[in-house]
C-alpha positions as CSV (number, residue, x, y, z in Angstrom):
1,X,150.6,104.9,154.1
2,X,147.4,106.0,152.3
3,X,144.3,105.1,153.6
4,X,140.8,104.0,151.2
5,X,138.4,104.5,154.1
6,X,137.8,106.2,156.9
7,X,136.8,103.7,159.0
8,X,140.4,102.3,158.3
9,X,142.3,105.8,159.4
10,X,140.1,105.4,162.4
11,X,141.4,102.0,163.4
12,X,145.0,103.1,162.7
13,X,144.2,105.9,165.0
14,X,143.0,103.8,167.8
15,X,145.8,101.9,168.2
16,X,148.0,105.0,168.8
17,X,145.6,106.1,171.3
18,X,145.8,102.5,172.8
19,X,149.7,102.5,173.0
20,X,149.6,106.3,174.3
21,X,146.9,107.4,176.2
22,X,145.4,104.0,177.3
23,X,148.8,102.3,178.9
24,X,148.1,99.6,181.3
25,X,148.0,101.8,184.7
26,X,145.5,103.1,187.7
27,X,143.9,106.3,188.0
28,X,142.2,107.3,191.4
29,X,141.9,103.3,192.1
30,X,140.3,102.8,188.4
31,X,142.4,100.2,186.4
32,X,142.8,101.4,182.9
33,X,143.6,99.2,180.4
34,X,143.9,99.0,176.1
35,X,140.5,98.3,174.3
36,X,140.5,95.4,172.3
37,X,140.3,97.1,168.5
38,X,139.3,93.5,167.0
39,X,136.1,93.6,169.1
40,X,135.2,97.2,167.9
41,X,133.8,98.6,164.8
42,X,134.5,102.1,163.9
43,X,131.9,104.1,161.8
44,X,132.4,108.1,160.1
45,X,128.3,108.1,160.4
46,X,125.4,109.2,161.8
47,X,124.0,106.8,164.4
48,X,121.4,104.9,164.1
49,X,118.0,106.8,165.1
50,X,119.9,110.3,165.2
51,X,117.7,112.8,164.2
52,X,119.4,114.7,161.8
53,X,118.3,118.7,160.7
54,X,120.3,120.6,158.0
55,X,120.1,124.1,158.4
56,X,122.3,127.4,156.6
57,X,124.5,129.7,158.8
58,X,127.0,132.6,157.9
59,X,129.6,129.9,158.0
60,X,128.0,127.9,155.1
61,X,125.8,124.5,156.1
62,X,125.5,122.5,159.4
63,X,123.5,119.9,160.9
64,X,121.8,120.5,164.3
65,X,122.3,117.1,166.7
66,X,122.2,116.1,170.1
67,X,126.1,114.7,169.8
68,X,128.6,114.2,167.4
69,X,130.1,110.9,168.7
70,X,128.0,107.6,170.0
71,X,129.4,104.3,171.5
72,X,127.7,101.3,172.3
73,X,129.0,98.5,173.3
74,X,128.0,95.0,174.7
75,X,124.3,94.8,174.0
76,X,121.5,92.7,172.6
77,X,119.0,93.0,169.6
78,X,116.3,90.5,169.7
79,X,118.5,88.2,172.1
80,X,121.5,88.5,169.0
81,X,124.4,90.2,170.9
82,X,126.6,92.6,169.7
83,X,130.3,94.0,170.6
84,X,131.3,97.9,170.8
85,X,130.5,100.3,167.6
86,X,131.9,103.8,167.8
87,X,129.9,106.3,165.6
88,X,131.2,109.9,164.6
89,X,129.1,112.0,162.5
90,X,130.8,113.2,158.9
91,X,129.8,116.4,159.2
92,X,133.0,117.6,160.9
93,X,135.9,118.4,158.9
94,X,138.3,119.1,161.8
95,X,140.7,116.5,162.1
96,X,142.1,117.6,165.5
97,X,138.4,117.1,166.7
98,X,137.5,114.1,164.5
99,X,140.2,112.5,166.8
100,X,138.9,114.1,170.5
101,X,135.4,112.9,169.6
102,X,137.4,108.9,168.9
103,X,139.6,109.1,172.2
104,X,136.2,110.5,174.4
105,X,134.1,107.5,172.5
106,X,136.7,105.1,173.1
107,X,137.1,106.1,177.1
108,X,132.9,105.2,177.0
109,X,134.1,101.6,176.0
110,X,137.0,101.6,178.4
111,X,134.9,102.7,181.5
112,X,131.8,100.3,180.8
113,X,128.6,101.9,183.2
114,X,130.3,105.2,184.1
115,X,128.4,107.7,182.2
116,X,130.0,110.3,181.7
117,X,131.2,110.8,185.8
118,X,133.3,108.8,187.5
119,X,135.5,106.9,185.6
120,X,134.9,108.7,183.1
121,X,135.6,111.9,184.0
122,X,138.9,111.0,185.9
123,X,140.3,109.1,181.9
124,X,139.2,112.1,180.4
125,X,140.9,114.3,182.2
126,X,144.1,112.7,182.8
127,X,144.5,112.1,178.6
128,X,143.8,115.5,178.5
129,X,139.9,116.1,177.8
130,X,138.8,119.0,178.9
131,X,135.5,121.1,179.3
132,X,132.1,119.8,180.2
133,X,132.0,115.9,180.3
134,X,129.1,115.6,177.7
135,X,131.1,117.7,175.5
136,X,134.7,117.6,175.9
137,X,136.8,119.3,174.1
138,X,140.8,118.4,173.0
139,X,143.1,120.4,175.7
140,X,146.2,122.1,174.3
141,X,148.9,119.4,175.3
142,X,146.5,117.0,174.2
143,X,146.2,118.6,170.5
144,X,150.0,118.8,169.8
145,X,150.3,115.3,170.6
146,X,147.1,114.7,168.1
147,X,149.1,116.9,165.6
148,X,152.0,114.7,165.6
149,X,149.8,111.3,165.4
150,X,148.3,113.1,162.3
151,X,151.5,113.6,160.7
152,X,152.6,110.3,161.0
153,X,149.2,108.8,159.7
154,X,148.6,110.8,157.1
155,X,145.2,112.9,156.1
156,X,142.2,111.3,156.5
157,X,140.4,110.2,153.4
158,X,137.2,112.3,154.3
159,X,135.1,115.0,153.0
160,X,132.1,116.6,155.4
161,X,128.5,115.3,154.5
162,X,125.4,116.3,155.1
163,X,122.2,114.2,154.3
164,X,120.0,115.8,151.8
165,X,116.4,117.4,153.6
166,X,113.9,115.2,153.5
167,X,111.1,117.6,151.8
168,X,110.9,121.2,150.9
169,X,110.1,123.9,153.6
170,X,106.8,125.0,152.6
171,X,105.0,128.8,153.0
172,X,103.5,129.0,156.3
173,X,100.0,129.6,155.9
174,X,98.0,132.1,157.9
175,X,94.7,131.7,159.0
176,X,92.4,134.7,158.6
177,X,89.1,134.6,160.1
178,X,85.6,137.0,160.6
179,X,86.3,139.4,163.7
180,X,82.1,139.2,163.8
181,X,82.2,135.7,164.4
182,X,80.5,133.6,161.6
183,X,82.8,130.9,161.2
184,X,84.2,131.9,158.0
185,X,87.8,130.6,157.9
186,X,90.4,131.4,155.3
187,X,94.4,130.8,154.9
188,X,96.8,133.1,153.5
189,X,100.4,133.6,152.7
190,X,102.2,136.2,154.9
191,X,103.1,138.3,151.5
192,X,99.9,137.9,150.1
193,X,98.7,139.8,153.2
194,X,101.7,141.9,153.6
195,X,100.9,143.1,149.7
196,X,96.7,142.7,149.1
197,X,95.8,142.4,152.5
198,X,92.5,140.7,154.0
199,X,89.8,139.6,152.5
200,X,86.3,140.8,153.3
201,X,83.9,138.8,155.1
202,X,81.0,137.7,152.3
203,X,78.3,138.3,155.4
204,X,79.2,141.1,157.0
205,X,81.1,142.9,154.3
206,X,83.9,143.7,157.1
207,X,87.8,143.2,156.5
208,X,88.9,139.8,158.3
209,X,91.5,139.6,160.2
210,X,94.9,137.2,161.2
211,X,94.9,135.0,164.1
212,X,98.6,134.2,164.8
C-alpha cells in the first residue's frame, strides 16, 4: 500500500509499534500498555515555537535544534483541552531514525510525567533504545526489526525540508575610532580595512584604529 502523506505512514507505523513493542505487560512494576492512535495526531513538522537555524556543512544543509522529536499530550490552551500531538522535524531523511525518533515520542505519551527517567528510561531500553535518554538512539536488534516493518510498509512519502532563512546575513561592520580620543566614530567593512585600511582622524590627522 502507497501512502499520500506522511502523517499517514506515520499512523501505519504506530500501530506496528503498538502490536510489537508496546504489548500489554510490566516492566520493573510499570504497567505498559498500547497508546490509543485515535487520540493522537502525528505531525512530519517542526513544533510549534522551535527555533529553527539553517546553516551549510561539508555534508550539504542542516538545521541547528534543540530536538528533533516533541510530544505533548493532555494539555490546555485558554481552558480548550487538547489530546497527544507527536512532532518530528522533516529535516531528517533517515527512515531507520524517522522511526526511533516515533517509538521514543510515543514512549513520552505512554509514560505520562516521567521525563525522560524512570519509566521512561526502563520502555526505552527494554524496546531497544539506546544511548543518552534525551537523545536515544535505534540499537542494532531494534533497527533490523525497524527494517523489516519498513519493508512491509513501504517508503515513506517524504522529502527533507528546510525552512527558507528569514533575511540575508549581512557584512559585519567594524567600528573604527580616534586612538587620541575625540569621539570620532566610524564603521567599516573587514575588507575594506583588510584592502584601504583606516581612515585618518580629521583633528588630529592620525590613522584610527579598530575596536573589536
Amino acid at each position: 500500500m502507497k501512502y499520500e502523506t506522511r502523517e499517514q505512514w506515520l499512523h501505519e507505523i504506530a500501530k506496528i509499534i503498538n502490536g510489537t513493542l508496546f504489548k500489554r505487560r510490566t516492566i520493573r512494576g510499570f504497567s505498559v500498555k498500547p497508546l490509543n492512535l485515535k487520540k493522537v495526531q502525528f505531525n512530519m513538522a517542526y513544533s510549534p515555537n522551535q527555533r529553527i537555524k539553517a546553516h551549510a556543512h561539508d555534508g550539504g544543509l542542516d538545521v541547528k535544534l534543540g530536538h528533533i522529536g516533541l510530544c505533548h499530550y493532555d494539555y490546555k490552551v485558554a481552558g480548550e483541552k487538547f489530546e497527544t500531538e507527536i512532532f518530528i522535524t522533516p529535516n531528517l531523511t533517515n527512515q531507520v531514525q524517522i522511526v526511533g525518533v516515533l517509538i521514543h515520542e510515543m514512549i513520552h505519551a505512554i509514560t505520562k510525567g516521567h521525563g525522560h527517567k524512570t519509566a521512561f528510561r526502563w520502555v526505552a531500553e527494554d524496546v531497544g533504545l539506546e544511548g543518552k535518554m534525551t537523545a536515544t538512539l535505534v540499537g542494532k536488534e531494534l533497527a533490523k526489526e525497524i527494517r523489516k516493518w519498513l519493508r512491509k510498509v513501504g517508503k515513506m512519502p517524504h522529502k527533507k525540508w528546510i525552512p527558507p532563512n528569514g533575511r540575508k546575513q549581512t557584512t559585519r561592520m567594524l567600528k573604527v575610532v580616534c586612538s587620541k580620543g575625540c569621539g570620532i566614530i566610524v564603521r567599516q567593512s573587514r575588507t575594506s580595512i583588510e584592502n584601504y585600511g583606516t581612515p585618518f582622524c580629521p583633528i588630529h590627522q592620525e590613522e584610527m584604529v579598530v575596536v573589536e
